[in-house]
mmCIF file of the N, C-alpha and C atoms, coordinates in Angstrom:
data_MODEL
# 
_entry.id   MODEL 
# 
loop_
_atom_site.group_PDB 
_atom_site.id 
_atom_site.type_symbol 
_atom_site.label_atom_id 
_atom_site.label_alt_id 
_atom_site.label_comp_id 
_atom_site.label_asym_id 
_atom_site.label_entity_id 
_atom_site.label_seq_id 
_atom_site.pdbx_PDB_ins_code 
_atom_site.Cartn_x 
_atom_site.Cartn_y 
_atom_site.Cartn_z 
_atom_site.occupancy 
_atom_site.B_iso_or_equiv 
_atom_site.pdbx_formal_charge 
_atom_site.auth_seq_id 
_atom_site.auth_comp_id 
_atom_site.auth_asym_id 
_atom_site.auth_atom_id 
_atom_site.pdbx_PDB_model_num 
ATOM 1   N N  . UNK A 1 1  ? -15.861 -30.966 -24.537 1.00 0.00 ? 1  UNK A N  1 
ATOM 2   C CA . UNK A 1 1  ? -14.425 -30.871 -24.383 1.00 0.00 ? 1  UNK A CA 1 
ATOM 3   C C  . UNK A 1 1  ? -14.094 -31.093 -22.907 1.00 0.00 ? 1  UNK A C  1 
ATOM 4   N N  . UNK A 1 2  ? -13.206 -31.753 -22.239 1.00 0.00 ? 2  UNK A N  1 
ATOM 5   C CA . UNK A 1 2  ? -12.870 -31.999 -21.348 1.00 0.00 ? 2  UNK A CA 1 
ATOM 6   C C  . UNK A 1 2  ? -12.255 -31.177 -20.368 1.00 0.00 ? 2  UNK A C  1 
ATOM 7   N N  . UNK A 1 3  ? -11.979 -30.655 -19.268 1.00 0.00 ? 3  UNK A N  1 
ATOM 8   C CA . UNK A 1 3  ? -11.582 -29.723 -18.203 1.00 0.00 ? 3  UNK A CA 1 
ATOM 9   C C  . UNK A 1 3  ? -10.165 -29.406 -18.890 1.00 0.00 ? 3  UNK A C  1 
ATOM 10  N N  . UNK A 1 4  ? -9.283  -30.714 -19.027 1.00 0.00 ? 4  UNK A N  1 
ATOM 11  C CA . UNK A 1 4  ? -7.760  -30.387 -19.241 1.00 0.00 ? 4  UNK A CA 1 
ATOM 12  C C  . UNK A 1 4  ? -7.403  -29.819 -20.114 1.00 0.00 ? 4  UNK A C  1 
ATOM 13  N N  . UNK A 1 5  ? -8.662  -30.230 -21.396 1.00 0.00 ? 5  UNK A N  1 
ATOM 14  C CA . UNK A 1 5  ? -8.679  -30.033 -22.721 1.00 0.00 ? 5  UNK A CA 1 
ATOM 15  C C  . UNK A 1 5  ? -8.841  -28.402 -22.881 1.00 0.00 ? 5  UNK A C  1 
ATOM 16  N N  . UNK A 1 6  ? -9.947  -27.779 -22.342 1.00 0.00 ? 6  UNK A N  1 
ATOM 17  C CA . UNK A 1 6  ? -10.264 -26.488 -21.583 1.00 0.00 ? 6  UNK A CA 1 
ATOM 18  C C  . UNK A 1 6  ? -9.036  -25.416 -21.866 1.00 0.00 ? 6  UNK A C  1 
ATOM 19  N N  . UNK A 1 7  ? -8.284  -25.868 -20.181 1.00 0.00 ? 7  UNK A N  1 
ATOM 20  C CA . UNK A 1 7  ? -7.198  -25.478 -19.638 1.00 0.00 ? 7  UNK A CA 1 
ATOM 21  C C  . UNK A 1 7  ? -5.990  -25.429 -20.779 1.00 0.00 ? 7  UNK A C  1 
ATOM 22  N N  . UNK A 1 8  ? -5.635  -26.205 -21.429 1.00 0.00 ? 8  UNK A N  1 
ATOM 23  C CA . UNK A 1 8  ? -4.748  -26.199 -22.579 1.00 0.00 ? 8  UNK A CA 1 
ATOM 24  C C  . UNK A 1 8  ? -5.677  -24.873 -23.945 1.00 0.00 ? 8  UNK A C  1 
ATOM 25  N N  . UNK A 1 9  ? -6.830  -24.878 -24.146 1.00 0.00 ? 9  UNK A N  1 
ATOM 26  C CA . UNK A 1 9  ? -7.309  -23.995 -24.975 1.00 0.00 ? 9  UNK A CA 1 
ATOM 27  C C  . UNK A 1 9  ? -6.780  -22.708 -24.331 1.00 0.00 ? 9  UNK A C  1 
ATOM 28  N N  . UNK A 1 10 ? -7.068  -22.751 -23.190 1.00 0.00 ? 10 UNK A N  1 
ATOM 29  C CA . UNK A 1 10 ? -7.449  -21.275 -22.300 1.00 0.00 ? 10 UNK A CA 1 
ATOM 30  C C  . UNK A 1 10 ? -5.753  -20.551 -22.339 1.00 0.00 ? 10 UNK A C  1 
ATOM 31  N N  . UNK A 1 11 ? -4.762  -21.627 -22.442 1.00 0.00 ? 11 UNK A N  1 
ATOM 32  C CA . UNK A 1 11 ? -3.326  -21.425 -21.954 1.00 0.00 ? 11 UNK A CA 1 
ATOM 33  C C  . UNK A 1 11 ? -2.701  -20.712 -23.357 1.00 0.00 ? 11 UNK A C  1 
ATOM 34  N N  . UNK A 1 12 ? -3.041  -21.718 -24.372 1.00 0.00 ? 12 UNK A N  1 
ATOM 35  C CA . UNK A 1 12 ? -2.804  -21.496 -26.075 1.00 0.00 ? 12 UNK A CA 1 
ATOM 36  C C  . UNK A 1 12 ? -3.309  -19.676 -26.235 1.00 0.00 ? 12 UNK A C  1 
ATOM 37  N N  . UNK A 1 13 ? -5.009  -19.412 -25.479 1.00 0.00 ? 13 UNK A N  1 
ATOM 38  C CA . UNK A 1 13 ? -5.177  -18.273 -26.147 1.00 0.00 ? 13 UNK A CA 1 
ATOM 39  C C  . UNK A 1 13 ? -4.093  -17.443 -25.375 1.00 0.00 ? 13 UNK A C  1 
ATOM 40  N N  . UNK A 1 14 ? -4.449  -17.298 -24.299 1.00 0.00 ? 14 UNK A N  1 
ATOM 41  C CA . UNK A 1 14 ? -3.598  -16.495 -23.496 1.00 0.00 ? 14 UNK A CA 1 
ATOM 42  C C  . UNK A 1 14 ? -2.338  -16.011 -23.967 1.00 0.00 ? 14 UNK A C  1 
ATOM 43  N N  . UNK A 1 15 ? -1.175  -17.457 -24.115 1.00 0.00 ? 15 UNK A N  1 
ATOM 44  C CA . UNK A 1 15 ? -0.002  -17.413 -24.756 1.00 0.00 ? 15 UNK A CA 1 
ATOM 45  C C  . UNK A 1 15 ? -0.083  -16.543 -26.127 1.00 0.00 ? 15 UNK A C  1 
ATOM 46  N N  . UNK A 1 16 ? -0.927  -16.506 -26.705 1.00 0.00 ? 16 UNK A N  1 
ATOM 47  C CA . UNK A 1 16 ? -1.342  -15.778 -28.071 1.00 0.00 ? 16 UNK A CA 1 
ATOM 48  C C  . UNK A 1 16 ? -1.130  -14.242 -28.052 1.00 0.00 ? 16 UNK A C  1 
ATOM 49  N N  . UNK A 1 17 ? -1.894  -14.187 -26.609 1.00 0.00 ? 17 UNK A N  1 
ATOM 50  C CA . UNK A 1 17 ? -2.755  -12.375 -26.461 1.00 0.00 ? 17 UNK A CA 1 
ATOM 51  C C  . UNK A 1 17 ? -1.442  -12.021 -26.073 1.00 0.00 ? 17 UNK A C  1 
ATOM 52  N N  . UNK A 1 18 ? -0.535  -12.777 -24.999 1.00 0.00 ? 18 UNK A N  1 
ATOM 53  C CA . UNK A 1 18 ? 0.308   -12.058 -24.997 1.00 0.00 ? 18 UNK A CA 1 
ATOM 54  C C  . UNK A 1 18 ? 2.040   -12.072 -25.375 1.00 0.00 ? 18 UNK A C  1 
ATOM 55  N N  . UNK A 1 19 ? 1.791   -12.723 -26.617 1.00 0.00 ? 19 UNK A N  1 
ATOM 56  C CA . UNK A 1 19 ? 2.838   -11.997 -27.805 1.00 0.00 ? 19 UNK A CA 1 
ATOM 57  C C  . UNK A 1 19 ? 2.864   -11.416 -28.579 1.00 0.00 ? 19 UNK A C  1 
ATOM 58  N N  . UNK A 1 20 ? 1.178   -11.384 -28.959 1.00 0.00 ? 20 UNK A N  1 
ATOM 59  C CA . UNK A 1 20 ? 0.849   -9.874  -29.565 1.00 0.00 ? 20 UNK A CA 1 
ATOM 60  C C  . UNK A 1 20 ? 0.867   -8.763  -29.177 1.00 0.00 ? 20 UNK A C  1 
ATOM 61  N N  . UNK A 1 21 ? 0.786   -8.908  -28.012 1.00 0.00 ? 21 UNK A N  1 
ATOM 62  C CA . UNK A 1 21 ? 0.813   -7.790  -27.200 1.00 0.00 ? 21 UNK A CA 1 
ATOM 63  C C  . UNK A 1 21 ? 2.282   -7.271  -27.244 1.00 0.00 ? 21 UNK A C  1 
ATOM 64  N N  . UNK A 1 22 ? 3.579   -8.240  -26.866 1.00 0.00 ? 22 UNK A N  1 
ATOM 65  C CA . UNK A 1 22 ? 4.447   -7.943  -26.921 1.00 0.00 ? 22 UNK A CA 1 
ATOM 66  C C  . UNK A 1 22 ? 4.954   -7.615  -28.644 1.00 0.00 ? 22 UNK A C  1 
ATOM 67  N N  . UNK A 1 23 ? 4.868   -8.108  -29.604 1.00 0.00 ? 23 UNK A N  1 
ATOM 68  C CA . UNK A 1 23 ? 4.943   -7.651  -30.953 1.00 0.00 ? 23 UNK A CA 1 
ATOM 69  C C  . UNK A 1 23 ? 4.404   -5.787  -30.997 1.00 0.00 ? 23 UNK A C  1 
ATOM 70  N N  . UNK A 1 24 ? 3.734   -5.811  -30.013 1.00 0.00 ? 24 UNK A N  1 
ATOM 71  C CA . UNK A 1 24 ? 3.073   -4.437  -30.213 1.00 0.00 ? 24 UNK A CA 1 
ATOM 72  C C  . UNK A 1 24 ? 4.063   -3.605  -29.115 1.00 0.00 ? 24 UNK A C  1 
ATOM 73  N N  . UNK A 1 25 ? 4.555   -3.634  -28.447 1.00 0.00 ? 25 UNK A N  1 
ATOM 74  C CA . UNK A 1 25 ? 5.479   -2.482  -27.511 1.00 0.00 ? 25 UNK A CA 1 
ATOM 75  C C  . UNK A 1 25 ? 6.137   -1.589  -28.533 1.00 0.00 ? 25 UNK A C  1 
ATOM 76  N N  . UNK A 1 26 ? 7.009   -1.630  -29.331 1.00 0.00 ? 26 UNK A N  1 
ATOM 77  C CA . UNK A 1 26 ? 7.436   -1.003  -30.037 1.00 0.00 ? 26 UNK A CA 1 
ATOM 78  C C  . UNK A 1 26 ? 6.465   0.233   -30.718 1.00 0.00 ? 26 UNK A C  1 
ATOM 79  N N  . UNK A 1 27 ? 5.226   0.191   -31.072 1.00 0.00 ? 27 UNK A N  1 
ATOM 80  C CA . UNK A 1 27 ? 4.880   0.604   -31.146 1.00 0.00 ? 27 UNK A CA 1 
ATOM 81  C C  . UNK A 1 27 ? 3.713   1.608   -30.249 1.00 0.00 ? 27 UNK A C  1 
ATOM 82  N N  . UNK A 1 28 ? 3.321   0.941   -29.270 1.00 0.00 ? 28 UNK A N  1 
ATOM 83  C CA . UNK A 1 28 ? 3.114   1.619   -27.510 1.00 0.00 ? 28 UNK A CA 1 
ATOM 84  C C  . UNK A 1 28 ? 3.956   2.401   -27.411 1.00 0.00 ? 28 UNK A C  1 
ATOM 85  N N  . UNK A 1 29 ? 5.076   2.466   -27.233 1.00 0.00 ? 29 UNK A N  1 
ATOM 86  C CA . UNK A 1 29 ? 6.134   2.968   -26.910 1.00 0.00 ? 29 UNK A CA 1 
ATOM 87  C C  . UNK A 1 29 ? 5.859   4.547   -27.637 1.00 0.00 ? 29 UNK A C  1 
ATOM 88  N N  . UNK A 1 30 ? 5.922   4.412   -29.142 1.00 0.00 ? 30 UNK A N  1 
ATOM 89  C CA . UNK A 1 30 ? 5.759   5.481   -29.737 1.00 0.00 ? 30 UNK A CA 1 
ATOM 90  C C  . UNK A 1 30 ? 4.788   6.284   -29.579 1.00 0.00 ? 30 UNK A C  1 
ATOM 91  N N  . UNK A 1 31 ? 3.505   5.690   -28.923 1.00 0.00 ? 31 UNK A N  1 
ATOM 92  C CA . UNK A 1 31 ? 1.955   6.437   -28.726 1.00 0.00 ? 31 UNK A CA 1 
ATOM 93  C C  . UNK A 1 31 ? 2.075   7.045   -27.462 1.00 0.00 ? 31 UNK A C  1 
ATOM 94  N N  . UNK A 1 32 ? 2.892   6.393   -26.877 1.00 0.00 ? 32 UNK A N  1 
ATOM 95  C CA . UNK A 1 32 ? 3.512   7.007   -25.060 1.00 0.00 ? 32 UNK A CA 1 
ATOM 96  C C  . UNK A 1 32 ? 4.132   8.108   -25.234 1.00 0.00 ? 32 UNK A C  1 
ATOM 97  N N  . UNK A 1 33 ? 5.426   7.751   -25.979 1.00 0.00 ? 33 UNK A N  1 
ATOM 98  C CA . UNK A 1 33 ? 6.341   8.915   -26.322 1.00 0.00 ? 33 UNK A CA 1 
ATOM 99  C C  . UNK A 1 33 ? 4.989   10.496  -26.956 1.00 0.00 ? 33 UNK A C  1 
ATOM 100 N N  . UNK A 1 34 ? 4.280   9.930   -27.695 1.00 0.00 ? 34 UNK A N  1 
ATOM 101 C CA . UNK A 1 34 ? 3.446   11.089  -28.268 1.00 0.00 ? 34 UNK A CA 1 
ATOM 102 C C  . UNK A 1 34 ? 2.720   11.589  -27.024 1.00 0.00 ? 34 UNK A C  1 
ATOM 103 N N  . UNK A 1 35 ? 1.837   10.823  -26.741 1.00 0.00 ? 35 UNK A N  1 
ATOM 104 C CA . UNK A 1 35 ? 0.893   11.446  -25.459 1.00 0.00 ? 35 UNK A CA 1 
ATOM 105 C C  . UNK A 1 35 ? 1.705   12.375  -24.298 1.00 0.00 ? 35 UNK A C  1 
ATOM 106 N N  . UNK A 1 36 ? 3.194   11.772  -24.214 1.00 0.00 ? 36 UNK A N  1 
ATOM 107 C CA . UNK A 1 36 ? 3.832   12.659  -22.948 1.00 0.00 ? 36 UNK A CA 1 
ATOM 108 C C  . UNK A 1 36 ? 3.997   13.905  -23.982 1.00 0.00 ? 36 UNK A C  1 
ATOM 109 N N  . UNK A 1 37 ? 4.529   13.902  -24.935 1.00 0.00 ? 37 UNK A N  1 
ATOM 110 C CA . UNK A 1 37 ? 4.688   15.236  -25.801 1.00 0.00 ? 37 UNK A CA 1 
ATOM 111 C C  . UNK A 1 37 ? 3.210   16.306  -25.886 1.00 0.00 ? 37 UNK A C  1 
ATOM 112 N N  . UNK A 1 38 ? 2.007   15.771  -26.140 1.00 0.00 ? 38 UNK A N  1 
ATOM 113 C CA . UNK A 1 38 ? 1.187   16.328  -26.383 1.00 0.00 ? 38 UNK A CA 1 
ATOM 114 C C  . UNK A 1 38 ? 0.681   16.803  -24.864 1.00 0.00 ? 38 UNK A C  1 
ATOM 115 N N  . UNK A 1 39 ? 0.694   16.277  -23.268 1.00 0.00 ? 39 UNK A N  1 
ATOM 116 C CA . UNK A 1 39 ? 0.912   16.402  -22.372 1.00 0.00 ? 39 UNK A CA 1 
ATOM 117 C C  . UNK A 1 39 ? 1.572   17.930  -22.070 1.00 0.00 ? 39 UNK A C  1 
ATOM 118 N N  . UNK A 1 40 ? 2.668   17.476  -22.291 1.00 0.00 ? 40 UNK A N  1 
ATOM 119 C CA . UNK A 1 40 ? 3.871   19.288  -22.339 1.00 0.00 ? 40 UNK A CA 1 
ATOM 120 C C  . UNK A 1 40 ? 3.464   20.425  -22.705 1.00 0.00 ? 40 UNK A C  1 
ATOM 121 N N  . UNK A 1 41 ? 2.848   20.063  -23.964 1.00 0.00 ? 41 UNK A N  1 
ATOM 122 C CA . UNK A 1 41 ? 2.390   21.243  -25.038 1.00 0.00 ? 41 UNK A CA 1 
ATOM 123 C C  . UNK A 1 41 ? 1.380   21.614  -24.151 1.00 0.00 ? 41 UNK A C  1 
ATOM 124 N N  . UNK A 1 42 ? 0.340   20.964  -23.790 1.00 0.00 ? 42 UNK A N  1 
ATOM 125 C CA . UNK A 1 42 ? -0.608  21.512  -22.632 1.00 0.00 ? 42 UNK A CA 1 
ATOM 126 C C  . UNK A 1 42 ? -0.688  22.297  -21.415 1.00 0.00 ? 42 UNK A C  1 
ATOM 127 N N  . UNK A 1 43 ? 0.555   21.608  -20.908 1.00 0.00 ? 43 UNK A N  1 
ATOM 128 C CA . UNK A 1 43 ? 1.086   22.072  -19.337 1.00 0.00 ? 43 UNK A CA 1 
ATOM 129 C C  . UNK A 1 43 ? 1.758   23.433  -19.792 1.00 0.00 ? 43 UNK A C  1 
ATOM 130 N N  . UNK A 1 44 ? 2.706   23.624  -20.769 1.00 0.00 ? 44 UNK A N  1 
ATOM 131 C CA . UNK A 1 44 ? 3.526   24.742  -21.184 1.00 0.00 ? 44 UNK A CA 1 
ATOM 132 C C  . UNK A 1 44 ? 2.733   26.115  -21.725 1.00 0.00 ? 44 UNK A C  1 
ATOM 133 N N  . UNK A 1 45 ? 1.112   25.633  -22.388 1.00 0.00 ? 45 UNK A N  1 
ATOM 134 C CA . UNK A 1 45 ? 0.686   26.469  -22.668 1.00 0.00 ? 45 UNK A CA 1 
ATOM 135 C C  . UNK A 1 45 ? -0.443  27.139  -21.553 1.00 0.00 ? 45 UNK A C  1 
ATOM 136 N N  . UNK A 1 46 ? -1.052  26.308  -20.808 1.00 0.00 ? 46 UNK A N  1 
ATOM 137 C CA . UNK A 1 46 ? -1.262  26.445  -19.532 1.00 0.00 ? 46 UNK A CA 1 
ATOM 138 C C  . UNK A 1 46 ? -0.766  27.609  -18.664 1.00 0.00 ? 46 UNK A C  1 
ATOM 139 N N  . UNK A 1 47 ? 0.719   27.257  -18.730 1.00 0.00 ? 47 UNK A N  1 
ATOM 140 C CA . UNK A 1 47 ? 2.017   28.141  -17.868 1.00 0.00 ? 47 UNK A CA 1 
ATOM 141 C C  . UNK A 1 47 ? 1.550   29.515  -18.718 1.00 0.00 ? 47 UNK A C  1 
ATOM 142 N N  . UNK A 1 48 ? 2.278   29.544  -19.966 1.00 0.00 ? 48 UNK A N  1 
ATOM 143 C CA . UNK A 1 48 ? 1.743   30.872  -20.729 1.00 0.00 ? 48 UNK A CA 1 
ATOM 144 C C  . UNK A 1 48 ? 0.699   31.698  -20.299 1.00 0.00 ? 48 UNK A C  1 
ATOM 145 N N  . UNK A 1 49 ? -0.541  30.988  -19.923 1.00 0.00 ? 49 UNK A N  1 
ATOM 146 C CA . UNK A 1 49 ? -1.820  31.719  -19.708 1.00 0.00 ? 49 UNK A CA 1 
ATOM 147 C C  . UNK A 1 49 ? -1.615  32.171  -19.022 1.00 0.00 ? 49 UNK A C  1 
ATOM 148 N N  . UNK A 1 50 ? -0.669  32.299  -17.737 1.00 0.00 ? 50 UNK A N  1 
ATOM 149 C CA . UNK A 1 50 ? -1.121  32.786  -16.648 1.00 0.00 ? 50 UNK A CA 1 
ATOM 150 C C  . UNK A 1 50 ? -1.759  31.435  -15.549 1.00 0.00 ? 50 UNK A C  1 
ATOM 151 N N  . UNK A 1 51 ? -1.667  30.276  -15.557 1.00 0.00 ? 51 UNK A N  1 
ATOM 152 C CA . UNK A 1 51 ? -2.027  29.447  -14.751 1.00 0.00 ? 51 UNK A CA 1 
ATOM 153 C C  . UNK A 1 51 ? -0.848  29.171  -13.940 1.00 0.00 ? 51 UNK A C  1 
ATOM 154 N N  . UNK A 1 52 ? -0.827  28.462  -12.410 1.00 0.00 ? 52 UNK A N  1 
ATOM 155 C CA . UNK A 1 52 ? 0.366   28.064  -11.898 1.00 0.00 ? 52 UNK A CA 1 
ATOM 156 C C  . UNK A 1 52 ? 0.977   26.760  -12.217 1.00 0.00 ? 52 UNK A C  1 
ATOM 157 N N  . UNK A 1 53 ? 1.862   26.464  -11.977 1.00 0.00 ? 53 UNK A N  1 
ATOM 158 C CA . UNK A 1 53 ? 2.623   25.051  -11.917 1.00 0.00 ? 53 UNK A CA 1 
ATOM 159 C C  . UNK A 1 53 ? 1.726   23.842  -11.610 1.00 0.00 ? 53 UNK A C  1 
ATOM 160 N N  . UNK A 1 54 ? 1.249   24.316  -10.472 1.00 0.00 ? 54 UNK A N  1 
ATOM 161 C CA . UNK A 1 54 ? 0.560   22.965  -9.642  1.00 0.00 ? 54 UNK A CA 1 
ATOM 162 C C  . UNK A 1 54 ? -1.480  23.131  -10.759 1.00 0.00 ? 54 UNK A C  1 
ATOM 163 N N  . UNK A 1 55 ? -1.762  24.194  -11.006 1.00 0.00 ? 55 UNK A N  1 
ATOM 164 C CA . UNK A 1 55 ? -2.919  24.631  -11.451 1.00 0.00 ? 55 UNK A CA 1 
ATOM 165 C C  . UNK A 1 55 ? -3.095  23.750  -13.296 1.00 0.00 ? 55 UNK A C  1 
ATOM 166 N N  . UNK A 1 56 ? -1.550  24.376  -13.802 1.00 0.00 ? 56 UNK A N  1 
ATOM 167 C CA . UNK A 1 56 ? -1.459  23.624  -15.586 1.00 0.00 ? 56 UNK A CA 1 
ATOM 168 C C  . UNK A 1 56 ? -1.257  21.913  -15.111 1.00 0.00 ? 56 UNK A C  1 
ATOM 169 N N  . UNK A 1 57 ? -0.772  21.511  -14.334 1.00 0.00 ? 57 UNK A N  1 
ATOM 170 C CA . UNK A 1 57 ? -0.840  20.239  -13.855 1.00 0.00 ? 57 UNK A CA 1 
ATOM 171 C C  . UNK A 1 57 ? -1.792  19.645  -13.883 1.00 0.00 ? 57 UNK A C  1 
ATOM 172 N N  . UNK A 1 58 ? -2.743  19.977  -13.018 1.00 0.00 ? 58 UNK A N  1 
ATOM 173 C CA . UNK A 1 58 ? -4.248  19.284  -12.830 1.00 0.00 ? 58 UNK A CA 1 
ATOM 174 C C  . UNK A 1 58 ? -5.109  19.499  -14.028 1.00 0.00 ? 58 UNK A C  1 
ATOM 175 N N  . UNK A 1 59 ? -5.155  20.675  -14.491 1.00 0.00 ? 59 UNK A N  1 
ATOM 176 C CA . UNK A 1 59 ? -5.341  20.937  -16.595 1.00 0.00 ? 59 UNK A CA 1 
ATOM 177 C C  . UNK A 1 59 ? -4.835  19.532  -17.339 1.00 0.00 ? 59 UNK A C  1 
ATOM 178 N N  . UNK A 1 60 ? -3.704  19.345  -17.063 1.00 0.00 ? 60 UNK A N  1 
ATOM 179 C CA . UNK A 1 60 ? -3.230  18.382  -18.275 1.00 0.00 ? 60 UNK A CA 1 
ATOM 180 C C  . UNK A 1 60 ? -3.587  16.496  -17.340 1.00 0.00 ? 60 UNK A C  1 
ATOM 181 N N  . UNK A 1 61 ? -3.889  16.714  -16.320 1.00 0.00 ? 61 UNK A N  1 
ATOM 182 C CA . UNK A 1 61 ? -4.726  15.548  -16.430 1.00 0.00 ? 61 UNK A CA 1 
ATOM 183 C C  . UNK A 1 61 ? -5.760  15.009  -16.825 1.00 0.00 ? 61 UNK A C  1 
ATOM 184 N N  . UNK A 1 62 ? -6.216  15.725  -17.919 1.00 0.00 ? 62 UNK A N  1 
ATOM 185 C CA . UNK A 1 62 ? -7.424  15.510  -18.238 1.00 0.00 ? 62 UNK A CA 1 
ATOM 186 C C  . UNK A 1 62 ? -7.945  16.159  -19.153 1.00 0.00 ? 62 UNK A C  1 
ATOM 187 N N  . UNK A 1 63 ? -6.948  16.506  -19.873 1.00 0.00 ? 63 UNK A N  1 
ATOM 188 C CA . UNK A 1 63 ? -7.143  17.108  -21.121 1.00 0.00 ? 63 UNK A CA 1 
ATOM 189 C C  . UNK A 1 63 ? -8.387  16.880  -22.144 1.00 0.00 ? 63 UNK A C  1 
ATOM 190 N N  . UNK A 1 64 ? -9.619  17.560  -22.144 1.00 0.00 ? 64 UNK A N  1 
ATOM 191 C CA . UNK A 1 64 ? -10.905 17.530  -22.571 1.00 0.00 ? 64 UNK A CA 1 
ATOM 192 C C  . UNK A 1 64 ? -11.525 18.920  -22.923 1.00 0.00 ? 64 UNK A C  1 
ATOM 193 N N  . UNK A 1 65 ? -11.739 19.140  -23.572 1.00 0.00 ? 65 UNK A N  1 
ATOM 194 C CA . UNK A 1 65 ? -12.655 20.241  -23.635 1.00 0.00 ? 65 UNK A CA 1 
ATOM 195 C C  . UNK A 1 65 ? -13.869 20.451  -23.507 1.00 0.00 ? 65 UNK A C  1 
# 
């Protein structure tokens, strides 16, 4: 296949990946919206324990057990 020929494959996939990608925001969106929610619930219960502001903060970066 030829260099230009290449470059036109390479452009086609690309163009591909990213309108799927964009077909998919709508739904990103919703997994964002969840993760900041599930985020809160962390930080808030954090607060409850007895942890500080700045302390449930660094907790919910990294939410792992």
């Amino acid at each position: 296949m030829s260099n230009e020929a290449n470059k036109a494959m390479n452009a086609a996939k690309s163009d591909a990946i990213f309108d799927a990608a964009k077909r998919e925001m709508p739904m990103e969106i919703r997994k964002a919206d969840f993760i900041a929610e599930v985020r809160r619930v962390h930080y808030e219960a954090s607060i409850r324990k007895g942890f500080t502001a700045a302390e449930a903060l660094v907790l919910c970066m990294k939410p792992t057990f």
